[in-house]
C-alpha positions as CSV (number, residue, x, y, z in Angstrom):
1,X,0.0,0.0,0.0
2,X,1.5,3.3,-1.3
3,X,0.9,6.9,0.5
4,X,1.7,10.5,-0.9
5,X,3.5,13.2,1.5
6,X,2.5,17.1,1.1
7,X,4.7,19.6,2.4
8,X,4.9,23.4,1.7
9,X,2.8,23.3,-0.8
10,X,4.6,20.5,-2.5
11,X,3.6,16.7,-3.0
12,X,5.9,13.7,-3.1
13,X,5.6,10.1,-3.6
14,X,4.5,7.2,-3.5
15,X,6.1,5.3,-0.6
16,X,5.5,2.4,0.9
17,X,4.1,2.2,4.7
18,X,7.1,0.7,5.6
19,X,9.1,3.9,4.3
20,X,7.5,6.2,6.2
21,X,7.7,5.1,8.9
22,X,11.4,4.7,8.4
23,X,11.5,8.2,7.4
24,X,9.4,9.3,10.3
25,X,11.7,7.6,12.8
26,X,15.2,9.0,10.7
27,X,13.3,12.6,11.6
28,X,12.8,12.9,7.5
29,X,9.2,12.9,7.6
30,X,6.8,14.7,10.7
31,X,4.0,13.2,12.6
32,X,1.8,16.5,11.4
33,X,2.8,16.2,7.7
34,X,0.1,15.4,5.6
35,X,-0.6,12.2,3.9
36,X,-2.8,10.2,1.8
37,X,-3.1,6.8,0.9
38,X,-3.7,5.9,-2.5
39,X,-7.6,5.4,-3.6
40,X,-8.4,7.7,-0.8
41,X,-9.1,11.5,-1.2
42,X,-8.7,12.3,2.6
43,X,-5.2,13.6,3.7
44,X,-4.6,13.1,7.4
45,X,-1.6,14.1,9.6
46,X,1.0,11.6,9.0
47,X,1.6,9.8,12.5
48,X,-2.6,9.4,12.3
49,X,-2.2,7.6,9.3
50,X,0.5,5.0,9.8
51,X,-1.3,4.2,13.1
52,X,-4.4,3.4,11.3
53,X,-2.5,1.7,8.4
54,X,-1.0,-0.5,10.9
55,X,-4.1,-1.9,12.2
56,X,-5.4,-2.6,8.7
57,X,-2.3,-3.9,7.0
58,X,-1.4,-7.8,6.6
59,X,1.5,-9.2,9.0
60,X,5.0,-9.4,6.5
61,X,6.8,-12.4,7.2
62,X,10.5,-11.1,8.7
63,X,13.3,-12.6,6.8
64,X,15.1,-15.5,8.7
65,X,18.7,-13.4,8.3
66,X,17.1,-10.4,9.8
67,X,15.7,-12.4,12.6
68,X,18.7,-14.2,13.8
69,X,21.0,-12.1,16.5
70,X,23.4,-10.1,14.3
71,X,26.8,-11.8,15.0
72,X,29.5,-12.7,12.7
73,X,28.5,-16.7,13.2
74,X,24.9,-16.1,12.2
75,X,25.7,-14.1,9.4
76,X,27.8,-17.2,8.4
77,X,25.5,-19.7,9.2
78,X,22.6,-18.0,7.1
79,X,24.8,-17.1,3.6
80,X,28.3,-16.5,2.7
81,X,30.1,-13.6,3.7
82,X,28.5,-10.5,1.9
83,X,25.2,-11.8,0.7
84,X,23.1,-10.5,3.7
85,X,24.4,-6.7,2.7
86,X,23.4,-7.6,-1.0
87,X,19.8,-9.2,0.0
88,X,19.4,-6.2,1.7
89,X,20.6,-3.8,-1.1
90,X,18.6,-5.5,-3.6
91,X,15.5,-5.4,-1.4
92,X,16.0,-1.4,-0.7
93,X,16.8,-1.5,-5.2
94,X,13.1,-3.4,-5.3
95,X,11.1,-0.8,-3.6
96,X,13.2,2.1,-6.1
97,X,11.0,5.1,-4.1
98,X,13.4,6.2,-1.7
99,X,15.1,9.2,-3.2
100,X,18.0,8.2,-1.6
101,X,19.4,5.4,0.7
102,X,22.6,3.2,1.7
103,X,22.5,0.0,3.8
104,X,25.6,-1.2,5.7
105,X,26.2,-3.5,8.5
106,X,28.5,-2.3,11.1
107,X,29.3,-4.0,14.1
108,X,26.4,-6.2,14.0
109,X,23.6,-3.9,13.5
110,X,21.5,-3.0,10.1
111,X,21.9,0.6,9.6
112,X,20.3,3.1,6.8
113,X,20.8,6.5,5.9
114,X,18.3,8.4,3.7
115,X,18.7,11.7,2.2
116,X,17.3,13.8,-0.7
117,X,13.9,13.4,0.0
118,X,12.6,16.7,-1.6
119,X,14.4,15.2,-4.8
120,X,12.0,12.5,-5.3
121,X,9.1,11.9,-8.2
122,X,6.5,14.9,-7.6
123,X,2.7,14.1,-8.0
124,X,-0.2,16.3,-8.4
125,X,-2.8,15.3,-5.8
126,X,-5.3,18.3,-4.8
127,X,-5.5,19.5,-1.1
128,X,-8.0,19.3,0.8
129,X,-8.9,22.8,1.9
130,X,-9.6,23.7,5.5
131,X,-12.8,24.6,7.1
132,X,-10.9,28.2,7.8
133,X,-10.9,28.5,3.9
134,X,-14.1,27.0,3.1
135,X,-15.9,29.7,5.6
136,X,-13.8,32.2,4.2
137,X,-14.8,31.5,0.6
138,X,-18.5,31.2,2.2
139,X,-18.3,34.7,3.7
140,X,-16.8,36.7,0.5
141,X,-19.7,34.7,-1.8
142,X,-22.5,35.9,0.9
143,X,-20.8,39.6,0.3
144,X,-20.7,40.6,-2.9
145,X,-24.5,38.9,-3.4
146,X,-25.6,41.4,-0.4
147,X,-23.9,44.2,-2.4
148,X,-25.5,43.3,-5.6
149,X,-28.6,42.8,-4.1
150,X,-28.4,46.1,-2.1
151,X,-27.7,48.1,-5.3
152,X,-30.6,46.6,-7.0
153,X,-32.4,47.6,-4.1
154,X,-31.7,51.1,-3.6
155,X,-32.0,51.9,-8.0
156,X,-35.5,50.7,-7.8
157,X,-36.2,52.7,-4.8
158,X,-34.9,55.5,-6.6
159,X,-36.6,54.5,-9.4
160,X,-40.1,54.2,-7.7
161,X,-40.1,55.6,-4.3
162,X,-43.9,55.2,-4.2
163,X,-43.9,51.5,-5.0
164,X,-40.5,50.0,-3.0
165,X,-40.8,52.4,0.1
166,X,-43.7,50.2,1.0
167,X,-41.8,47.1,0.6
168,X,-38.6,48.4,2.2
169,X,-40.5,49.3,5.2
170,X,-42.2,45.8,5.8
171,X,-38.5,43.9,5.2
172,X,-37.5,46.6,8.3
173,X,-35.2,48.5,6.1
174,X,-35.7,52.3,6.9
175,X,-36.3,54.6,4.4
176,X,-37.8,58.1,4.3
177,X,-41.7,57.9,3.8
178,X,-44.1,60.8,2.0
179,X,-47.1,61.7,3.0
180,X,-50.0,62.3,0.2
181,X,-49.4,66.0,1.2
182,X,-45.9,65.7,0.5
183,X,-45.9,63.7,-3.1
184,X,-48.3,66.8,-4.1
185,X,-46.3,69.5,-3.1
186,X,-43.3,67.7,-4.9
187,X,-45.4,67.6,-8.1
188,X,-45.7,71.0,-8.2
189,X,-42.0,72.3,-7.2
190,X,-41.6,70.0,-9.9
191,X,-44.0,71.9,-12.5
192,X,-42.6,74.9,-11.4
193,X,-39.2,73.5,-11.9
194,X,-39.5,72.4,-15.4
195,X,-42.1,74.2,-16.3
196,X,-42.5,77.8,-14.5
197,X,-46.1,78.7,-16.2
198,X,-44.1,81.2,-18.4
199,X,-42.8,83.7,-15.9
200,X,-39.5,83.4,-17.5
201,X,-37.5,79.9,-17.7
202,X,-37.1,79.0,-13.7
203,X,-34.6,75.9,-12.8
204,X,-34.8,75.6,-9.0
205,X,-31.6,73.4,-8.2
206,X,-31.6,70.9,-5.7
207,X,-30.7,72.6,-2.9
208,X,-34.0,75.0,-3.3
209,X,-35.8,72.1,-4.7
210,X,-35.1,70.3,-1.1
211,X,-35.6,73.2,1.1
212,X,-39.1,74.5,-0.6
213,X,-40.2,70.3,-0.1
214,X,-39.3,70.3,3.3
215,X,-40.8,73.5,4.6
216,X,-44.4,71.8,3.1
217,X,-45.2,74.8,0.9
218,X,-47.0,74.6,-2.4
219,X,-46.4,76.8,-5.3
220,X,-49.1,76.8,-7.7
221,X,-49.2,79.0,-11.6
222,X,-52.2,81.9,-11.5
223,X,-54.8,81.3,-13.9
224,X,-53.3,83.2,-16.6
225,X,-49.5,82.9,-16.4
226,X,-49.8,86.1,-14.4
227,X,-47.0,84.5,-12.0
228,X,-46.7,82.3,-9.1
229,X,-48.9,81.6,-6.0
230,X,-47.4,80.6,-3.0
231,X,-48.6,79.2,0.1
232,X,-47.2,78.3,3.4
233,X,-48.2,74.9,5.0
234,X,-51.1,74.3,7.3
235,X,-49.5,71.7,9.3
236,X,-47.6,74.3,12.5
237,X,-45.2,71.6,12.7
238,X,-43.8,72.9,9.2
239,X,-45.0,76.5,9.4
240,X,-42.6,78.8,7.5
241,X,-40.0,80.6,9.0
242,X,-37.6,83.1,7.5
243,X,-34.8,80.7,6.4
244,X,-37.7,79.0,4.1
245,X,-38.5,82.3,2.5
246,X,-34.7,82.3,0.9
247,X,-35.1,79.6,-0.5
248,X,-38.0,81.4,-2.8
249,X,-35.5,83.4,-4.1
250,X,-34.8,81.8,-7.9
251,X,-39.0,82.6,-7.5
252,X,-38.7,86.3,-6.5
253,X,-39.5,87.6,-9.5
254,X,-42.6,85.8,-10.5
255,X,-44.0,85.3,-7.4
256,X,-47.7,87.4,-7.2
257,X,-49.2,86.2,-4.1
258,X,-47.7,85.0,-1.2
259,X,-49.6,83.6,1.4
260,X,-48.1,83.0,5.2
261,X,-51.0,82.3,7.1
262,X,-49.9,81.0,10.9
263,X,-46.5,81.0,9.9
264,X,-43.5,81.9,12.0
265,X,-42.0,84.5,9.7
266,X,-40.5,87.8,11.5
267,X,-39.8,91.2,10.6
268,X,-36.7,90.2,10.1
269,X,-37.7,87.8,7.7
270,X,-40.1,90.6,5.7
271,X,-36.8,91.9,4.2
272,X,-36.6,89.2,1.9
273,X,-40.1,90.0,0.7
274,X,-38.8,93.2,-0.9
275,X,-36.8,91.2,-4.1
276,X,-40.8,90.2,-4.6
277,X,-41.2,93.0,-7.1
278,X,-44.5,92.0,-8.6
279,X,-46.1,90.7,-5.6
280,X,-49.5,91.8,-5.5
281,X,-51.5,90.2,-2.1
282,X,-50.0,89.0,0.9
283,X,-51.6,87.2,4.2
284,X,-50.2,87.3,6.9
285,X,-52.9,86.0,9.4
286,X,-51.9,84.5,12.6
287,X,-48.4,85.2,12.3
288,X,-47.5,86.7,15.7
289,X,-44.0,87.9,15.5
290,X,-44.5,90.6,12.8
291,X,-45.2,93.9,14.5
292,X,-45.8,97.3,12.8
293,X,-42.1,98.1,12.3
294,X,-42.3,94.8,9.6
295,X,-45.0,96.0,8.4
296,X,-43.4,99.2,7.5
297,X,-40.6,97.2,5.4
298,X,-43.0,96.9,2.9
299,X,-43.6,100.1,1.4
300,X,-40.7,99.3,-1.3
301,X,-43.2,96.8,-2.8
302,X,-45.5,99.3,-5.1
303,X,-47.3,96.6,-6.7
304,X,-48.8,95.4,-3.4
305,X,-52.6,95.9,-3.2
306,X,-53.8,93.6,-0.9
307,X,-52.7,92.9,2.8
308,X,-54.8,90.8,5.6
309,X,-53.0,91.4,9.3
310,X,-56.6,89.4,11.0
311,X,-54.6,88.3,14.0
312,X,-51.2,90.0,14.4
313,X,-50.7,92.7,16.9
314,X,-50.1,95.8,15.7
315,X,-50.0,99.5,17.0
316,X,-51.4,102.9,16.0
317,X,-48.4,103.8,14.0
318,X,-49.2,101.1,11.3
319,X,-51.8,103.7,10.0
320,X,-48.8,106.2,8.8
321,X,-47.4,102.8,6.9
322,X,-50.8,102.0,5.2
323,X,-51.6,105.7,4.6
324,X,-48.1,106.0,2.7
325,X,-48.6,102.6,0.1
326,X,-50.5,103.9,-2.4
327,X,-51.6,101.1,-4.5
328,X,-52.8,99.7,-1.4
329,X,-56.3,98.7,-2.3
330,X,-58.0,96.4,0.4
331,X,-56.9,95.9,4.2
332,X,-58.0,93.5,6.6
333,X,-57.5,94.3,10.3
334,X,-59.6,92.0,12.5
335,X,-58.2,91.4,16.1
336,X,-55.1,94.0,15.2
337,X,-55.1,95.7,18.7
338,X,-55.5,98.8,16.6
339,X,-58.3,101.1,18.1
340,X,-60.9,102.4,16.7
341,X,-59.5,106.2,16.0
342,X,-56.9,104.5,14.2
343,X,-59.0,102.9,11.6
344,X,-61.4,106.0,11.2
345,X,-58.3,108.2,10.3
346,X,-57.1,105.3,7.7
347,X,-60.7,105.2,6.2
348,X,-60.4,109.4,6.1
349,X,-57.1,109.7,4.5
350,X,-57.7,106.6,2.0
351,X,-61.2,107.1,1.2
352,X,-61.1,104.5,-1.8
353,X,-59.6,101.9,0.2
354,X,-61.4,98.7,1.2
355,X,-60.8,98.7,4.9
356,X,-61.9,95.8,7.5
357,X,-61.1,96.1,11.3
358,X,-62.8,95.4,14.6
């Protein structure tokens, strides 16, 4: 029975049992070397082998010169002089798979010497790979099908938001959800985007395109491509504030109504209203932290003829502002703080004036 030896990524072989263990003992060959007997395809640590080969393999019968005591007389007795050291050279010649070997007999006792064992006939046998490298393999497959799968993933999420959000959010994979509310104020930044109802060619880039969806506003064409109407969200949650009303500004020109009902725009914030040149009405119901000073911003705008202030607290002095904006056409003042003087003089000095207080 013949076995094969792998070391350092090299194979030699065959040998007989009976070699390898003489090689194991001569320190040529390692208990932990691999080895594999021939019609197997399981290599096994060398020393684990032999001991299993041993319990398996027929009994040789031991040569009657090699079983007598090794003296001189014995030797005689047995064969001439000489023909024990040629029995034993022609058996080593008969086996011819020892890379190299030399038999004597000195002083009685049967000695051999092997070297050159990496010289010997090389055979390709595969290796069996370990379970480190199996798992290894396992884990790198798993990988690049999670990235593949992942990539297909997120294109058709891109691709229809609508359709895989749904289906992200039952596999528990989190992914940013619109409301009904939301979807339709995206529809129309993105009519006013591509096409801005004629006011001139508008491209809102992403950043205002983000900003304007977040803030919940909808901007909606005027019957008439007369310009842009704009209104703030209902939801207080998303009211407006000041930072959302730069991000009208690629608008500015073509926006005609502007309505910021409960918002939280300040005076501070009115300021931006003035690059509004054609804006026409503006509400600004409920919004609490615009006082008469904001108010008073506004006279740059001459095309402004409508102005609803139900709800915020004004003073007296807001009459002067009013008095002064002259295409100012129709007022609404209910709940203003501003007495009833106040109004009477507004409704003296602007006679044609629509004016609505209490």
């Amino acid at each position: 029975m013949n076995l094969y030896l792998t070391r350092d990524g090299q194979t030699f072989g065959p040998y007989t049992v009976e070699q390898a263990r003489e090689y194991l003992a001569a320190g040529q060959f390692l208990e932990q070397d691999f080895a594999l007997l021939e019609g197997q395809t399981d290599w096994q640590p060398l020393g684990q082998l032999l001991t299993s080969a041993a319990s398996t393999q027929p009994v040789e019968e031991v040569p009657l010169a090699e079983a007598l005591p090794a003296t001189a007389e014995s030797r005689e007795a047995v064969a001439p002089s000489g023909e024990v050291t040629q029995s034993i050279g022609t058996a080593e010649e008969a086996a011819g798979n020892s890379p190299s070997s030399s038999t004597q007999i000195s002083g009685g006792h049967k000695t051999k010497k092997i070297s050159r064992m990496n010289k010997g006939r090389t055979v390709v046998v595969p290796k069996q790979r370990s379970v480190l490298s199996k798992i290894l393999s396992t884990l790198v497959v798993f990988m690049v099908t999670l990235v593949l799968v992942g990539g297909v993933m997120t294109g058709l999420y891109f691709a229809m938001p609508a359709t895989m959000g749904p289906f992200l959010a039952k596999m528990g994979i989190p992914v940013e959800t619109q409301s009904p509310a939301e979807n339709t104020a995206r529809n129309e930044l993105a009519e006013v985007k591509v096409n801005p109802a004629k006011p001139g060619e508008v491209m809102l880039d992403e950043e205002h395109f983000q900003r304007l969806r977040i803030s919940g506003i909808r901007i909606l064409p005027i019957e008439g491509d007369k310009g842009l109407q704009v209104i703030s969200s209902v939801d207080s949650e998303m009211a407006m504030q000041d930072d959302d009303l730069s991000a009208l500004d690629p608008l500015a020109d073509y926006i005609v109504s502007l309505d910021l009902t409960n918002s939280k725009v300040t005076d501070e914030g009115l300021n931006l209203l003035l690059q509004m040149k054609n804006l026409e009405k503006l509400n600004l119901e409920g919004t609490k932290a615009v006082t008469s000073g904001g108010i008073a911003k506004l006279k740059p705008l001459k095309k402004l003829s409508y102005l609803n202030l139900v709800r915020v607290q004004m003073d007296d002095t807001l009459i002067d502002t009013l008095i002064g904006m002259e295409n100012l056409r129709e007022v609404y003042l209910y709940q203003s703080g501003l007495t009833e003087d106040a109004i009477a003089r507004l409704g003296i000095a602007r006679p044609k004036m629509f004016v609505k207080g209490g």
